[in-house]
Each structure stands twice: as C-alpha cells, then as structure tokens.
C-alpha positions in Angstrom: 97.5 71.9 140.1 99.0 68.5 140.7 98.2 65.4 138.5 96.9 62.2 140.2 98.2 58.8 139.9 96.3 56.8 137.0 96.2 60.5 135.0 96.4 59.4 131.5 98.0 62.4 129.1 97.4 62.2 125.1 95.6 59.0 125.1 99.4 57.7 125.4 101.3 58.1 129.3 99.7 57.1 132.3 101.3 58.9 135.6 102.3 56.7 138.0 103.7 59.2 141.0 105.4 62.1 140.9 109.1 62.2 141.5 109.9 66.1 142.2 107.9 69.3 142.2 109.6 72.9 141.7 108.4 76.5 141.1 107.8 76.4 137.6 106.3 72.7 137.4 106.8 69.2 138.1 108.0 65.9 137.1 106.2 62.9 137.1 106.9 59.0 136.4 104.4 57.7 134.1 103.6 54.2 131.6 103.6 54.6 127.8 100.9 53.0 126.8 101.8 52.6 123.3 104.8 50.7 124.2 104.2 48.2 127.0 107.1 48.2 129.7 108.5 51.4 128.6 108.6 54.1 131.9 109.3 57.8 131.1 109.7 60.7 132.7 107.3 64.0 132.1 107.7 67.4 133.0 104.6 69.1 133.2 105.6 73.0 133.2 103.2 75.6 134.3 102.4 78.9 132.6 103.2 81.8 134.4 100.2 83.6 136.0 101.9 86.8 135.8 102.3 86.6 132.5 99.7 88.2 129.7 98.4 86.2 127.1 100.6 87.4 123.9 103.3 86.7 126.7 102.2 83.4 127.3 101.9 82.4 123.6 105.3 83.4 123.2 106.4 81.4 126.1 104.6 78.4 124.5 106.2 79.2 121.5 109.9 79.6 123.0 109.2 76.1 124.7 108.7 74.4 121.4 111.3 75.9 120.0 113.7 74.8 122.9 111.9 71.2 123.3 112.3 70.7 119.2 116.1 71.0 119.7 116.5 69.1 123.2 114.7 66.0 121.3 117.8 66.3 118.5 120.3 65.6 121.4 121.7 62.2 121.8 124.7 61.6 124.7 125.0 58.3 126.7 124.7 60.3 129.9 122.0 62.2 129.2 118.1 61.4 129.3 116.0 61.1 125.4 113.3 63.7 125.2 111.6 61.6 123.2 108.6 63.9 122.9 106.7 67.2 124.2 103.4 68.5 123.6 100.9 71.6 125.2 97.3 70.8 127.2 95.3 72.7 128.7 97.8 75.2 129.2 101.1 73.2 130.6 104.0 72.3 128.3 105.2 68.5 129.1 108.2 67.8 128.0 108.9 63.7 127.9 112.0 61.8 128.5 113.8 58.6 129.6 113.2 57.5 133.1 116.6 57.2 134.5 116.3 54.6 137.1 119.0 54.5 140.3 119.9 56.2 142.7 121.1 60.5 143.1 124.4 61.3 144.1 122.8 63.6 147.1 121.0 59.8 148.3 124.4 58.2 148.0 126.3 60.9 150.0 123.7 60.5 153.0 124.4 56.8 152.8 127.9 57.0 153.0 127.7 59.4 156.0 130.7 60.9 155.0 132.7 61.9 152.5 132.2 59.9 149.4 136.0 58.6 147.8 138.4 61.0 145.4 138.9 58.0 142.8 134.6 57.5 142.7 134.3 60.7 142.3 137.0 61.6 139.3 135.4 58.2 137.8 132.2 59.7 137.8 133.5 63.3 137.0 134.8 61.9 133.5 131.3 60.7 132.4 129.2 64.1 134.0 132.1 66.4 131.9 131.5 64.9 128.5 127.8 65.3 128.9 128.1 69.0 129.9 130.7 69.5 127.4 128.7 67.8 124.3 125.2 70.4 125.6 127.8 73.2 125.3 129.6 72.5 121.9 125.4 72.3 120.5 124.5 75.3 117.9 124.1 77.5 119.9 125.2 76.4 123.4 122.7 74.8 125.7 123.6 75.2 129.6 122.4 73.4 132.1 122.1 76.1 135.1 121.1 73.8 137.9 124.4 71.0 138.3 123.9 69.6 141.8 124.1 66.4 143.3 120.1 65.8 143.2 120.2 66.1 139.4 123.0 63.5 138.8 122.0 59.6 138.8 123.4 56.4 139.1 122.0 53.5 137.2 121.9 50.4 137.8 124.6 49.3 135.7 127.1 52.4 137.0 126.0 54.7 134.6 125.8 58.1 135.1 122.7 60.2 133.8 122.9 64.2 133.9 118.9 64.5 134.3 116.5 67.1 134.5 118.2 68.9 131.8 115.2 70.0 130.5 116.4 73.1 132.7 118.1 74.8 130.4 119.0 78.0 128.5 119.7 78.4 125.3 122.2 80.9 124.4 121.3 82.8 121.8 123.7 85.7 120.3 122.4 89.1 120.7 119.5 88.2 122.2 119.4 90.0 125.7 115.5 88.6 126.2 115.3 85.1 127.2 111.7 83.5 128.1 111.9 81.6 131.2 110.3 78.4 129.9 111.9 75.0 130.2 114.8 76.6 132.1 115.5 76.7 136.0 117.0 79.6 138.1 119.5 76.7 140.0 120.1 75.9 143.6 121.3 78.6 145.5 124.5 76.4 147.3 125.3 75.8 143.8 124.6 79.1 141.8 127.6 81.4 140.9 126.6 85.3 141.6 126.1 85.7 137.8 123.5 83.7 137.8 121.2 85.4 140.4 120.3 88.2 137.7 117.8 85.7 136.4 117.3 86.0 132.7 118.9 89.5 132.7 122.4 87.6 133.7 125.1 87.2 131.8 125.7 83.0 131.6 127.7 80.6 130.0 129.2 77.8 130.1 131.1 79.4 133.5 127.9 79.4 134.9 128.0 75.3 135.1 131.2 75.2 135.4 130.7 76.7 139.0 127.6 75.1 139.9 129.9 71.4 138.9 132.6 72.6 141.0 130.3 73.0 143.8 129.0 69.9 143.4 132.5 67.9 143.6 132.9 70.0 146.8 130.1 68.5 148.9 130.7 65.3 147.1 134.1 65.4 149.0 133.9 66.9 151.9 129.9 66.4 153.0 130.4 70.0 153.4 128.3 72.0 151.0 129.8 75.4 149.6 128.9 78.2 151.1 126.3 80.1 149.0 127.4 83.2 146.3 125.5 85.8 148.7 127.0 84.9 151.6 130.7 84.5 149.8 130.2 88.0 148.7 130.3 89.6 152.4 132.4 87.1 153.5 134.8 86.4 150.8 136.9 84.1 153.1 134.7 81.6 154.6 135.3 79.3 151.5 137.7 76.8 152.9 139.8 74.8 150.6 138.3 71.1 150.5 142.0 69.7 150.9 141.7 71.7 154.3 138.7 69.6 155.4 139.0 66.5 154.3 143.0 65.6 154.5 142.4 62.6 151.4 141.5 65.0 148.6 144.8 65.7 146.5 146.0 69.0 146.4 145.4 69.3 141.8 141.4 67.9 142.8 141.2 70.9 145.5 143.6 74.0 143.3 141.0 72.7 140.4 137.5 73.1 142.6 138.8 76.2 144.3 139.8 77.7 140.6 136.0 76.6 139.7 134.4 78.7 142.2 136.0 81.9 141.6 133.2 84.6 141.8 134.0 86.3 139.3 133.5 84.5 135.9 136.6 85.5 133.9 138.8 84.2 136.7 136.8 80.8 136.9 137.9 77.8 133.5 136.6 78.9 129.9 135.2 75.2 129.9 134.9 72.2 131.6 137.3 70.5 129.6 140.0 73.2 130.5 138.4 72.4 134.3 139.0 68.8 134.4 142.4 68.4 132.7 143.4 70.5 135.9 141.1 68.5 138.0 142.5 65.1 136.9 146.8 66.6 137.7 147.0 66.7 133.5 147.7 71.2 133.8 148.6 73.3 136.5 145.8 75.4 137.8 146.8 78.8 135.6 148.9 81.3 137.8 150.5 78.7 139.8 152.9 77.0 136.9 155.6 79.4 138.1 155.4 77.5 142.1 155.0 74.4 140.2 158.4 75.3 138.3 159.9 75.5 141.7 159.8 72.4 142.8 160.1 70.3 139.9 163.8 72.5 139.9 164.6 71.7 143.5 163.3 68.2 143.2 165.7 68.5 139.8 168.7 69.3 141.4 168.2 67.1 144.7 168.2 63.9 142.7 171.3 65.2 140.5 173.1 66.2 144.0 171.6 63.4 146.1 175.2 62.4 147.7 175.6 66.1 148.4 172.4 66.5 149.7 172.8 63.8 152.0 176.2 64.8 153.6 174.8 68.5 154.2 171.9 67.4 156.2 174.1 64.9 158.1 176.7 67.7 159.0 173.5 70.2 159.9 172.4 67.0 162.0 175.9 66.4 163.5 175.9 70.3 164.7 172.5 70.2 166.2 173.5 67.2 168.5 177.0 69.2 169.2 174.9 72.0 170.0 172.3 70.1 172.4 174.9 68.3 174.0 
C-alpha cells in the first residue's frame, strides 16, 4: 500500500510525492521536519507476503544489519543514509535527496547519442563510487547500474543513487535475505545474476551491468539482454560499429565488460576503466597492439624508404593502366 502526500513517518518526515515504485517497495521524497529546508529521500520496503514470520523477523533483522553499515558509508558521489527505522511492518531506509536530472532523461533529450568525452568525464566519478562500495568490509555491490539510477546535480555532480539496492557479500554464506537489495534491470543484468540470491555475484556483476550502461549512453542503442545473448551469442554489435565517434579503446573496453561469462569480463572496475580511458590494452589483444606500434616503428625509422617504395608501386600501376 502506497503512502499519501502529507504522510508524516516518526513524528519527523513528511512525504511529499513519490519518485519511483518497484517490486519490493518504493521511494518517496519527503520534508524533515526537524530540520526545516532539508528534503530526503525514503525507501519504504515491503515485507514479503510469502514469507513466514520467523522469516520475516530475520529479514527485518538482515535489513538492520545492512542499513547500520550503508549509514557508515561516506563518498561524494553517493547519497547519506542518514537514518532507517521499521513501522508497521516496512523497513524505510532514509537518505539524501539527490536533486537533477537521470542520465536515461538526458539521453531522451539529446535524441541521440550523448558525447564520448561527457561520458568518460562522468565515467571517472561513477567508477570511484562503485569502487570505494567494493573495497568496504566485506564488499557491498550495487546489482542494478543503469542509466535511471545515475544523477546529475545541479552543479555537475554525479550521484550513484538508489544504492540502497545492494548485497552484501558475505564469505561462506550461500543464504542471502533479499531485503534492501534489487534483482537489477534485465537490459543491464549479466546471466549470473538471474540466479537471484542463489547466484554467484561480485563485483563482475556491476562491472557488466556499468558496461551496459556506457553502451546505450553511446550509442542510444540499449544492449541486448543476457537471455537473449545466450541463444544468439552474436547479435551484440560493437558500439564502435554503430556509432562511428566512439574510439576503438572505449568500444574493446565495453565489449571486454560484457563478456557472459564472468571470468572473461575485468576483475574490477578500476582494471575496467584504465582500459576504458586508452591507459592498458584490453588483455589478449597486447600481442596486435605490438604489431603496430612495430610497423609504425619501423615506418618512421625507414620513412625515406617507405616513401620511394610506394612511389615505385604507384609509378607501375599507372605503367600498367596506361
């Protein structure tokens, strides 16, 4: 059940409208009434009705668990959960309102493609947020990257939000709670990640889901979906092959990304961006890269000899035609 506008929630936040609804709850704008001026962002989740009541309390307690740690975090591009709480039976989980504008809004503006050298600028702010939830004790993934969940500010910052949708990853610990976590967007997902909580993620699993992203960033195509990929494992085009502006390191990097299987895709997304950005060869392909830089070597040692071949091979096409 939906809250109304004017809802006031622990004597403190007054909803104001509600800015997205999913499966497992929804996320609502709303006033703090303790501190005047100050908009937040709540998301109410919803018990599951499947679930028994010792499952439920265990749920409630796994949400505490994962909300007491998400509250410790502090990156410039991410949203403060500055508090959660349970009543009458939802958890809420409360964080910054990130004001602005989502990338998906600004790609149906543009009406096209949005620019490579936007795109890397924003890429460098949306990799040090994923990167500082993955180097946390223990890991935290996001597990739904898409362009709807990544906001411009006013002032050109970018904000990774709804990261409440998490997992922790916990060693040896095959049973995971679906709580504050999400089960992604399916254009985005990798395969791995379709398992639910019995699949095997980690930080792969967002390094996909950003490659993805980037991809319909740059080409206002989106990916084709894992499923589909999987009975058709070539109707993944390049993105240098449909949009002619994207460098060939930004497209060997996305295509690397999006591997399906997970041990063929970048450990991290630092190891991700430095091929992304032209800093590394996409591993496998330093060998052709070794190539050219030796041609490209010895054409600029032998440039005079270079130059009088091709005019001779010139010369004895013209003979030839004439």
């Amino acid at each position: 059940m939906l809250h109304t506008n004017n809802t006031i929630l622990r004597e403190r936040y007054k909803i104001t409208n509600i800015v997205g609804q999913g499966g497992m709850g929804s996320v609502y704008r709303a006033e703090d009434l303790r501190l005047p001026g100050r908009l937040c962002a709540i998301k109410a989740v919803e018990p599951d009705p499947n679930f028994s009541p010792e499952l439920q309390q265990q749920a409630q307690s796994q949400f505490l668990q994962e909300a007491s740690i998400l509250a410790q975090l502090d990156h410039p591009n991410l949203p403060k959960v500055s508090d959660f709480f349970s009543e009458n039976g939802r958890d809420y989980l409360v964080m910054d309102f990130v004001p602005g504008k989502d990338l998906r809004e600004l790609l149906v503006e543009a009406g096209g493609p949005l620019a490579e050298k936007l795109v890397l600028k924003w890429a460098e702010q949306i990799i040090d947020a994923l990167a500082y939830l993955h180097q946390q004790d223990p890991p935290i993934l996001h597990r739904d990257i898409k362009p709807g969940n990544i906001k411009l500010t006013p002032d050109g910052r970018i904000k990774l939000v709804d990261f409440g949708l998490v997992k922790l990853m916990v060693p040896d610990d095959s049973r995971t709670i679906t709580v504050v976590q999400g089960r992604g967007t399916a254009l985005y997902t990798p395969l791995e990640q379709y398992g639910g909580d019995g699949g095997h993620t980690d930080a792969r699993t967002d390094v996909y889901a950003l490659a993805a992203t980037f991809y319909h960033l740059l080409t206002n195509v989106p990916p084709p979906d894992a499923k589909l990929r999987f009975l058709n494992p070539r109707i993944l085009q390049p993105p240098e092959d449909i949009n002619e502006h994207i460098s060939h390191n930004v497209s060997e990097a996305i295509m690397w990304a999006l591997e399906m299987h997970p041990d063929q895709r970048p450990e991290s997304v630092q190891a991700f961006y430095q091929v992304f950005t032209g800093h590394s060869p996409r591993p496998g392909r330093e060998n052709d890269l070794t190539a050219v830089t030796s041609v490209l070597t010895a054409l600029r040692a032998n440039w005079v000899t270079a130059v009088f071949v091709l005019t001779l091979f010139f010369v004895a096409v013209l003979l030839t035609i004439l």
